[in-house]
N, C-alpha and C positions, 0 to 999 in steps of 0.2 A: 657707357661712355662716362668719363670723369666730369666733374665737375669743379668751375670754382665759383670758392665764394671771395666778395671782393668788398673792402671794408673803408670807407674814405678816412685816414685820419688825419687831414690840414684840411684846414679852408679855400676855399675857392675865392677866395678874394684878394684882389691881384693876379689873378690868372688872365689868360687872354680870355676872349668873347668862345672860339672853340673849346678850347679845355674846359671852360662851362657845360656846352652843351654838350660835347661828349659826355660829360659826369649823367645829366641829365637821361642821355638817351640809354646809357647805364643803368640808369634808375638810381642812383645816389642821392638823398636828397639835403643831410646835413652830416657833419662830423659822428663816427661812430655808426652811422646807419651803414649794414651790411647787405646784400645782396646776391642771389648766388645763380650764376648762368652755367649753361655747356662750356666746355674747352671745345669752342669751334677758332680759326681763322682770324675773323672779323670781330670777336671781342679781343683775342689777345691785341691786334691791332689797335682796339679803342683804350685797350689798358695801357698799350706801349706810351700814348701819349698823353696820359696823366698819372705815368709812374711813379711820380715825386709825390702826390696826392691819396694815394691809394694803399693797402699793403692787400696780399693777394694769396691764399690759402688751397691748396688741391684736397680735393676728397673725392674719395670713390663708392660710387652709388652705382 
């Protein structure tokens, strides 16, 4: 299965109280920290709404 990695590069401040903790439940925890989950459903969902926030990278493993 692919993978991506997901990279936050703006700040979360000014965002709403969700777009927060999505970042959170991401595992995002400051500018530049990267992260790398399955291409399931439910994260591209959680990526679709902090788009602006994020840039998003596929790889295959």
């Amino acid at each position: 299965m692919t993978k991506i990695q997901i990279t936050q590069v703006r700040s979360s401040i000014g965002s709403t109280v969700r777009q927060k903790r999505t970042l959170v439940a991401l595992g995002l925890r400051k500018i530049n920290h990267t992260v790398e989950h399955e291409n399931q459903p439910e994260i591209k969902g959680m990526i679709e709404k902090v788009r602006h926030l994020v840039t998003i990278t596929e790889t295959n493993k």
